[in-house]
C-alpha positions in Angstrom: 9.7 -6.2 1.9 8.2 -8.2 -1.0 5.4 -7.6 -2.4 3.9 -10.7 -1.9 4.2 -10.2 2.1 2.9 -6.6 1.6 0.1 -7.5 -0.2 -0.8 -10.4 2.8 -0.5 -8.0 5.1 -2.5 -5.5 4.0 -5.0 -7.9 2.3 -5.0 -6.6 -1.1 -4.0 -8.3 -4.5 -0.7 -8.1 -6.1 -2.6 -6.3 -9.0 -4.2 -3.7 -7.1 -0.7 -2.9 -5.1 1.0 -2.4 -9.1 -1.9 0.5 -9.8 -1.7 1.8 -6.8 2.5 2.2 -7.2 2.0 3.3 -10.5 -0.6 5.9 -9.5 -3.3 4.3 -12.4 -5.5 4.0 -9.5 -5.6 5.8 -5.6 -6.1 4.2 -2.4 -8.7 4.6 0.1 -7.4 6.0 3.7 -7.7 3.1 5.0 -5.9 0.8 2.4 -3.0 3.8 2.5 -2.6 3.7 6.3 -2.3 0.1 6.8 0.3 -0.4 4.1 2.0 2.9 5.3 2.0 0.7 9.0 3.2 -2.3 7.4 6.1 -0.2 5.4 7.1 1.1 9.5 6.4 5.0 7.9 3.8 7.3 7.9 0.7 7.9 5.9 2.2 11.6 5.1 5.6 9.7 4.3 3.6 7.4 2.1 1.6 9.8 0.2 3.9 12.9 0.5 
């Protein structure tokens, strides 16, 4: 999955999605849990 399609679907900006991979900025459970359903894993498979 691209980023671009991630960041549709979970209706965030590109921006945001970098600091969030890069850990320079944390999610709220709700942000987390709807990429972790777009990404087919789970929120303890995404934040593990």
């Amino acid at each position: 999955m691209t980023q671009a399609h991630l960041v549709k679907v979970a209706e965030i900006s590109v921006p945001y999605l970098s600091q969030l991979e890069s850990g320079r900025r944390k999610g709220s459970t709700g942000i987390l849990s709807t990429i972790a359903k777009a990404l087919d894993v789970t929120l303890d498979d995404l934040v593990g």
